[in-house]
C-alpha positions as CSV (number, residue, x, y, z in Angstrom):
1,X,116.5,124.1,137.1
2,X,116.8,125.7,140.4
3,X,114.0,124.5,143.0
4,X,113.8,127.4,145.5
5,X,111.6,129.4,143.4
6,X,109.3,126.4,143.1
7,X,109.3,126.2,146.9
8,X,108.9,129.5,147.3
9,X,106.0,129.6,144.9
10,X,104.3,126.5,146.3
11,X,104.7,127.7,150.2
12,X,103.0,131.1,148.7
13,X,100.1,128.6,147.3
14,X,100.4,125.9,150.3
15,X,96.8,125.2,150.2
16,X,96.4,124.4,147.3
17,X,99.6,121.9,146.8
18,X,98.4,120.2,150.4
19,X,94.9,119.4,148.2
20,X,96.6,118.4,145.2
21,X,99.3,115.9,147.3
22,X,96.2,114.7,149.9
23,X,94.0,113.6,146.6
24,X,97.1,112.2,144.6
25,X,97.8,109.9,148.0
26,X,93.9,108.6,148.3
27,X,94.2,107.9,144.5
28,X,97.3,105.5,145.3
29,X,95.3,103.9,148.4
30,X,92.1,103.2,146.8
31,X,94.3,102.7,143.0
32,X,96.1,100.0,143.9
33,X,93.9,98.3,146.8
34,X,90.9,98.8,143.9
35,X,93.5,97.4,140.8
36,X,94.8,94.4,143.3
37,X,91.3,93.5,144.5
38,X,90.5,93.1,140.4
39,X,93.3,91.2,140.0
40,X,92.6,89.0,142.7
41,X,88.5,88.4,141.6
42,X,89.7,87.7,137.7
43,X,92.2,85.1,138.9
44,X,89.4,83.5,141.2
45,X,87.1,83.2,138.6
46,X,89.2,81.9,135.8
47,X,90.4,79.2,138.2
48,X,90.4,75.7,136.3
49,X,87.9,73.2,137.8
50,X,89.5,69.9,136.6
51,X,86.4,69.3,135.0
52,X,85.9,69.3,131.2
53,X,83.7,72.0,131.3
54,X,82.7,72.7,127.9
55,X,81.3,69.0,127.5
56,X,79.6,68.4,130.7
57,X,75.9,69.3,132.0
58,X,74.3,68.3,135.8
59,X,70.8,67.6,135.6
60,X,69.2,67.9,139.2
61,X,66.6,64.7,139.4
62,X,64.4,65.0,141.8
63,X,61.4,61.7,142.2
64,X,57.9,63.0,143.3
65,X,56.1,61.4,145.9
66,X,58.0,58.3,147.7
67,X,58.8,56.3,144.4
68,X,60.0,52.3,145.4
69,X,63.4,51.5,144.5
70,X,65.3,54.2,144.0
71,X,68.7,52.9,143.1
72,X,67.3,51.0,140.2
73,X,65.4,53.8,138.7
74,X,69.0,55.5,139.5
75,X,70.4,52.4,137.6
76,X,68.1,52.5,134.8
77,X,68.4,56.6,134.4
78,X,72.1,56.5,133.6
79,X,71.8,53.6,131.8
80,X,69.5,55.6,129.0
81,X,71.8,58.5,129.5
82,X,74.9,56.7,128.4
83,X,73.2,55.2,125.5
84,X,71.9,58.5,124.0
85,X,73.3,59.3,121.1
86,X,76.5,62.2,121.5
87,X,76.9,60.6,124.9
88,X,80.4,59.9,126.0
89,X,79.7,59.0,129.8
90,X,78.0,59.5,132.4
91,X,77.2,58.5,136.4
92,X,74.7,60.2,139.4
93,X,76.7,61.9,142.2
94,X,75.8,64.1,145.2
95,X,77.7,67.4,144.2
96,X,80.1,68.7,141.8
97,X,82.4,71.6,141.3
98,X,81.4,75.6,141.0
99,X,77.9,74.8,142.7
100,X,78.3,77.2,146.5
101,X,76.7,73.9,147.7
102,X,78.2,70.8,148.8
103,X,79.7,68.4,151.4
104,X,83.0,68.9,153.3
105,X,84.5,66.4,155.9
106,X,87.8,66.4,157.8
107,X,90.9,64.3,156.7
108,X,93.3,62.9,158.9
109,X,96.3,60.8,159.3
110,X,96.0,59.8,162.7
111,X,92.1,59.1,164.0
112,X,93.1,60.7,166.8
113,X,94.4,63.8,166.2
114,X,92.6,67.0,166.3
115,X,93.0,71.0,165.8
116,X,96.3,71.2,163.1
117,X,96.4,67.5,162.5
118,X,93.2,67.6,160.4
119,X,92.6,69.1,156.6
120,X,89.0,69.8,155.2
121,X,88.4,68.6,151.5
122,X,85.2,68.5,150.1
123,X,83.8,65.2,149.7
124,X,82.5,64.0,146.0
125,X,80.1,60.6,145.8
126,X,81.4,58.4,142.0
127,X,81.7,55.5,140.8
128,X,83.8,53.3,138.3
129,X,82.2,56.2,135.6
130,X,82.9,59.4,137.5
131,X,86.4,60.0,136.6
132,X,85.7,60.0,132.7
133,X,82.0,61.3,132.9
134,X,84.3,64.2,134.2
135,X,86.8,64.4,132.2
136,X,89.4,64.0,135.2
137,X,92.9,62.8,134.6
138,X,94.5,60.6,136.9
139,X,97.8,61.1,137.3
140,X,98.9,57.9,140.3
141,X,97.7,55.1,141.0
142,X,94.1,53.4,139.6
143,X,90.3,54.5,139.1
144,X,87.4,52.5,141.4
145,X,86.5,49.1,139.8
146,X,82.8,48.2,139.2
147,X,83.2,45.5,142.6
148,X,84.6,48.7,144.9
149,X,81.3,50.8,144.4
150,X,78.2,51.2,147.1
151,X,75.6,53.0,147.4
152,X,75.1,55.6,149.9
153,X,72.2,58.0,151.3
154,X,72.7,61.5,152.9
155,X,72.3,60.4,156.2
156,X,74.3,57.2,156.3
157,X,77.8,57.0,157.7
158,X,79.6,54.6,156.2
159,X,83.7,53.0,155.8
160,X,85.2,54.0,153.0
161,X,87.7,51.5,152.3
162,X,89.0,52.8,149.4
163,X,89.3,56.5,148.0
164,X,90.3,58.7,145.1
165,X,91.7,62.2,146.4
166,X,93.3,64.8,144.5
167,X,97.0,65.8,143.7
168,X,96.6,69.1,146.1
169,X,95.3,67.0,148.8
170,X,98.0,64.2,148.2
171,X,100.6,66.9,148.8
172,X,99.4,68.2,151.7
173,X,98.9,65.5,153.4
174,X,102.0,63.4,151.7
175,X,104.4,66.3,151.2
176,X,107.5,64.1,151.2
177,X,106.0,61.1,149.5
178,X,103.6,59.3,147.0
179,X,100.4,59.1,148.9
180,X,99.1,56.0,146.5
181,X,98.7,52.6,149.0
182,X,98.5,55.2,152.0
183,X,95.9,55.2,154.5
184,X,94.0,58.1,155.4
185,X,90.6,58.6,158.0
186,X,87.9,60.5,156.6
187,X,86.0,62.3,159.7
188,X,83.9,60.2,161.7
189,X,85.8,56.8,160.9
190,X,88.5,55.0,163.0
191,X,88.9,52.5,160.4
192,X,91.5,53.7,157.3
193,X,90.8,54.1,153.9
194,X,93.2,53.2,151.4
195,X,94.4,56.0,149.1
196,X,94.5,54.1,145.0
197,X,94.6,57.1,143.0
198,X,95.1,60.5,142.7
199,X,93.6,63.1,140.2
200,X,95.3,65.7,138.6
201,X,92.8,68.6,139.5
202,X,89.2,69.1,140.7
203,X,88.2,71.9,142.6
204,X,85.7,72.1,145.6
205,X,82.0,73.2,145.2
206,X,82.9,76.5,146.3
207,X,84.4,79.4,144.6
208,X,83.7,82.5,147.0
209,X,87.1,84.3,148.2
210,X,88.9,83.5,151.5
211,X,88.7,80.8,154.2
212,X,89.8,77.9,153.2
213,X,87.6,77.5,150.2
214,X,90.5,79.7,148.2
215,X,93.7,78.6,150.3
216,X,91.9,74.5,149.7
217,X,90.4,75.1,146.3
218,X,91.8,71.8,145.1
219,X,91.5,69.7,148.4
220,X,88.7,67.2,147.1
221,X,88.1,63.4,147.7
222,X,86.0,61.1,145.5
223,X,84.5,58.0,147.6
224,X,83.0,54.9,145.5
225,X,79.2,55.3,146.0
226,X,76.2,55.9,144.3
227,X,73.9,58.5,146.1
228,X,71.2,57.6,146.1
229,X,68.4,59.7,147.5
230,X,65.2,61.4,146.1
231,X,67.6,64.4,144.8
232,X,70.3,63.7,143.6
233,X,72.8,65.4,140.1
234,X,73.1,62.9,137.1
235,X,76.3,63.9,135.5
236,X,76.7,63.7,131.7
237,X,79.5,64.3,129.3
238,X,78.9,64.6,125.6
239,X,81.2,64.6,122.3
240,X,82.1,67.7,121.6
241,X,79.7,70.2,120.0
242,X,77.1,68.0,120.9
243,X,76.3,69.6,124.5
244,X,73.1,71.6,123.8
245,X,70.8,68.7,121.7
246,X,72.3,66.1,123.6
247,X,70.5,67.5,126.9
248,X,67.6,68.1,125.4
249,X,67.8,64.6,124.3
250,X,68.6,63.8,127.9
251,X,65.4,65.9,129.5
252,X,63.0,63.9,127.1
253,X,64.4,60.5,127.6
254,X,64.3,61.2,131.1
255,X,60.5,62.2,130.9
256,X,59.5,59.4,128.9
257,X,61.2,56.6,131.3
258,X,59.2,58.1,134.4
259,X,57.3,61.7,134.4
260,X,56.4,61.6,138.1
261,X,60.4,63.4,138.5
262,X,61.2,67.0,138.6
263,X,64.2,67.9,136.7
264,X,64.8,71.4,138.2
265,X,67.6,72.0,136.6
266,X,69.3,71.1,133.4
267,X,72.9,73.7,133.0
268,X,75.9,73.2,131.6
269,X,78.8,73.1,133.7
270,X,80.3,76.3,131.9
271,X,76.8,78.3,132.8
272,X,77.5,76.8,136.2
273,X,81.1,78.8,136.0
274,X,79.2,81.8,135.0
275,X,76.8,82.4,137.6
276,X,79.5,80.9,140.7
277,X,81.9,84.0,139.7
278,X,78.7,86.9,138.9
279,X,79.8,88.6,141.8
280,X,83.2,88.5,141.4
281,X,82.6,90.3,137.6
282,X,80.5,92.5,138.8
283,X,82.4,93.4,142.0
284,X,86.1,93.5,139.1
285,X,83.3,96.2,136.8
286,X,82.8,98.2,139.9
287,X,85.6,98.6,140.9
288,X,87.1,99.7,137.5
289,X,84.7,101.9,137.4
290,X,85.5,103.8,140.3
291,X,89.3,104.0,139.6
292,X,88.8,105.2,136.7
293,X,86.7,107.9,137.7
294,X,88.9,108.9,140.4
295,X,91.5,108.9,137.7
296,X,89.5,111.5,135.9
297,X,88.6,113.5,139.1
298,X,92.3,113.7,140.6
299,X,93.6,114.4,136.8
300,X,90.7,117.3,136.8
301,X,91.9,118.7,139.9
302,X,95.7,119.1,138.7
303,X,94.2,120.3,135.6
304,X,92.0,123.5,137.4
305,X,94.5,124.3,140.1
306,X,97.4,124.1,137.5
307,X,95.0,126.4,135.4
308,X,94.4,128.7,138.5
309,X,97.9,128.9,139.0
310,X,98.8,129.9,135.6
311,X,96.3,132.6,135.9
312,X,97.7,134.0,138.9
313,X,101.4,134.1,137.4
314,X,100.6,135.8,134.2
315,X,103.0,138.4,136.0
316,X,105.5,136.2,136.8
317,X,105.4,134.4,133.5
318,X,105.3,137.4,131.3
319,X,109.0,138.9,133.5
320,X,110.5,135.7,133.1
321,X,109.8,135.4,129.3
322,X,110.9,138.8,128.8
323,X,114.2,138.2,130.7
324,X,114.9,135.6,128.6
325,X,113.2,132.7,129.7
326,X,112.1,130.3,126.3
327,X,108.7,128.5,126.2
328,X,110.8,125.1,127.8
329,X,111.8,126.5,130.4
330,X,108.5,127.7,131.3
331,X,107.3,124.0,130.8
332,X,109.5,123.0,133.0
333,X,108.8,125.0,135.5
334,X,105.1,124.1,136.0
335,X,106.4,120.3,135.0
336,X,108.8,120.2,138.1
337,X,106.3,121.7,140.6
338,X,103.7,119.4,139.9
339,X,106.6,116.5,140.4
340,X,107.4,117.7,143.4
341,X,103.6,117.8,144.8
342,X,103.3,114.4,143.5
343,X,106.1,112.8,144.8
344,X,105.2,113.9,148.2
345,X,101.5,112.6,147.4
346,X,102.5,109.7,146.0
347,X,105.0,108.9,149.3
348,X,101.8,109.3,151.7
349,X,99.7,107.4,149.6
350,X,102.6,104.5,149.8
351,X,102.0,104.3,153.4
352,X,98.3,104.9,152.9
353,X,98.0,101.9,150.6
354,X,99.5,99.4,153.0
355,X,98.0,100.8,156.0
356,X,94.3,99.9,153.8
357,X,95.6,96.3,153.0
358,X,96.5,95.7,156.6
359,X,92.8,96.6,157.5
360,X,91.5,94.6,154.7
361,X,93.8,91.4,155.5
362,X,92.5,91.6,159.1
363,X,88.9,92.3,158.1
364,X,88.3,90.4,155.2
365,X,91.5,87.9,155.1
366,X,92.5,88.7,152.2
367,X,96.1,88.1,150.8
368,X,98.5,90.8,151.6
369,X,99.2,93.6,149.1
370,X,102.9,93.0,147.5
371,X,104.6,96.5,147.8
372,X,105.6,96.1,143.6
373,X,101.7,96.9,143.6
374,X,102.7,100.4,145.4
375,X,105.4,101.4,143.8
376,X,103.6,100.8,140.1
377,X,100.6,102.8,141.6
378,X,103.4,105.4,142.7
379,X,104.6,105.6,139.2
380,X,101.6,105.7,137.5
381,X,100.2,109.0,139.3
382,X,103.7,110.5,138.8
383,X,102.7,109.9,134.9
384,X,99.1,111.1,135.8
385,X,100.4,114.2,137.5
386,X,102.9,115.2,134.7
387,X,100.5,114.4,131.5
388,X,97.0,116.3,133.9
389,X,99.7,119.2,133.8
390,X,100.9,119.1,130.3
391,X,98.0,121.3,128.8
392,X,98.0,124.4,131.9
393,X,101.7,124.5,131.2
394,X,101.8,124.4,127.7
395,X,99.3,127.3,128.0
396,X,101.8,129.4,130.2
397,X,104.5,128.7,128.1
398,X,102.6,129.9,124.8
399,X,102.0,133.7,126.4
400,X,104.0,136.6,124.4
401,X,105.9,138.4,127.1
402,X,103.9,142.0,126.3
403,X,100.8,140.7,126.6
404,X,101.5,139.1,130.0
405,X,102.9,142.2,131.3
406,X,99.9,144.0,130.3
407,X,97.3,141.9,131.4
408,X,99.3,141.6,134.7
């Protein structure tokens, strides 16, 4: 098919193929920035924590008053917990994973170095329990023995001498070798702490996107202590299927050793996941929502002008078939001009599209937008374009010649 009379046709109507190319080129832009930014949330959210969360509920125990000696209630509290029935382990700790709230400290190889010789990991309280009251797997070196654990309050600042970190951390601070029997300084301390085991996975406290806290997910260290303080999580893994009675079973055994306690919050670390990633969902719904109703709109707009045009032709349609012309070729015709509007929107909106990530990687850090992303999005409102098209078209090709010369 010739294009000139397509060019000439569209330079006659150059208003409305600037519109038609201008909306098809914001519809790539916010598309694929919108369709990334989705992909981006989803992935975020269905990060794995390390911890066995199906299993696993926190209880938040908080003593009423100024209660004496805390670490033995403590003591005596997971005591009855791990002797519940459906219990498989469990231990009291000052954070744990998915939460938006915890402890982070700097990690170092030389005491002291400063700036780009230090990593930030969040720091998790345990003891000899922790790692299977978790459900963490430990992939070098050995868990905390029952002699190696302390007991530590929020405000203390004490040696570590040993420490569990995980296999993210290892590597980054280890790249070239095994980081079991090597020494590390946790912030604050000029005294080493021996490295005698590393865990597979488990993720920081927080999940929101950017920083460090998504580059350092998995950059988490577990020191030997018991927390004690007058708030403090009891962690508790059951057998499986067992989760919901056995933390009702927990709250009443709880109750009935001491009721002058708040237990403000009893969740499971799953519901934990849930409400850490809300905004991410909802953020991943809205956005689908709007590209697909700029979808519609931009397909509606091809659809009317296409419609206009066809209206405006019945002239030029009506000599064409009479000449000779079959219904295909007619199809063709309106096919091909809607291509060629397209492909210039979709070029713009190329350039439009990384122009928008730039501004959102300097704004909002967020990773950069890989250009397979705009090509896809240029593909798919090339498809757009031709199937928004189909119906006008077929429309002008289904006209009898004489009735399009007389209504002309």
């Amino acid at each position: 098919m010739e294009l000139r009379p397509i060019l000439s046709a569209m330079r006659r109507n150059k208003v409305g193929a600037v519109l038609i190319g201008v909306q098809i080129a914001v519809t790539l832009a916010i598309l694929c920035n919108g369709l990334f930014i989705i992909e981006q949330r989803l992935a975020l959210s269905q990060r794995p924590s390390g911890v066995d969360e199906a299993n696993v509920f926190a209880i938040d125990n908080q003593w009423v008053g100024a209660p004496g000696d805390v670490p033995a209630r403590q003591r005596a509290d997971i005591e009855a917990l791990r002797a519940l029935p459906g219990v498989v382990d469990a231990y009291d700790t000052n954070q744990y994973p998915l939460t938006n709230s915890g402890w982070s400290e700097s990690v170092l190889l030389d005491p002291d170095a400063s700036g780009s010789g230090t990593l930030s990991a969040a720091l998790y309280f345990g003891d000899d329990h922790a790692l299977n009251t978790l459900g963490l797997r430990l992939v070098a070196g050995r868990n905390f023995e029952a002699s190696e654990i302390g007991e530590r309050q929020a405000s203390d600042r004490l040696h570590t001498a040993v420490i569990l970190i995980t296999r993210a951390l290892a590597q980054a601070l280890f790249p070239k070798g095994n980081a079991v029997g090597q020494s590390i300084y946790v912030e604050g301390n000029k005294q080493p702490s021996l490295v005698i085991g590393v865990v597979e996975r488990l993720q920081i406290p927080w999940t929101g996107a950017g920083g460090w806290t998504e580059k350092y997910f998995e950059n988490s260290m577990i020191e030997p202590y018991r927390f004690i303080e007058s708030d403090s999580w009891y962690m508790v893994r059951t057998r499986p299927g067992q989760l919901a009675s056995v933390m009702k079973a927990a709250r009443d055994k709880l109750l009935q050793i001491d009721r002058a306690r708040l237990l403000d919050k009893i969740e499971a670390v799953s519901d934990t996941r849930i409400a850490a990633y809300r905004d991410d969902r909802g953020l991943a719904v809205i956005l689908a929502v709007v590209c697909a109703s700029l979808i519609g709109v931009t397909a509606c707009g091809i659809v009317g002008l296409t419609s206009y045009w066809v209206s405006q032709r019945r002239r030029q349609i009506g000599i064409r078939r009479a000449l000779g012309a079959t219904r295909g070729a007619i199809l063709r015709y309106f096919q091909t001009e809607n291509l060629l509007i397209a492909a210039a929107g979709a070029l713009v909106g190329i350039g439009l599209t990384v122009a928008v990530n730039l501004w959102m990687v300097t704004s909002f850090a967020m990773p950069r937008l890989a250009l397979a992303w705009a090509g896809l999005g240029a593909l798919g409102v090339l498809l757009l374009g031709q199937l928004a098209v189909l119906w006008p078209a077929l429309r002008a090709a289904s006209v009898p010649p004489a009735l399009a010369v007389r209504d002309a």
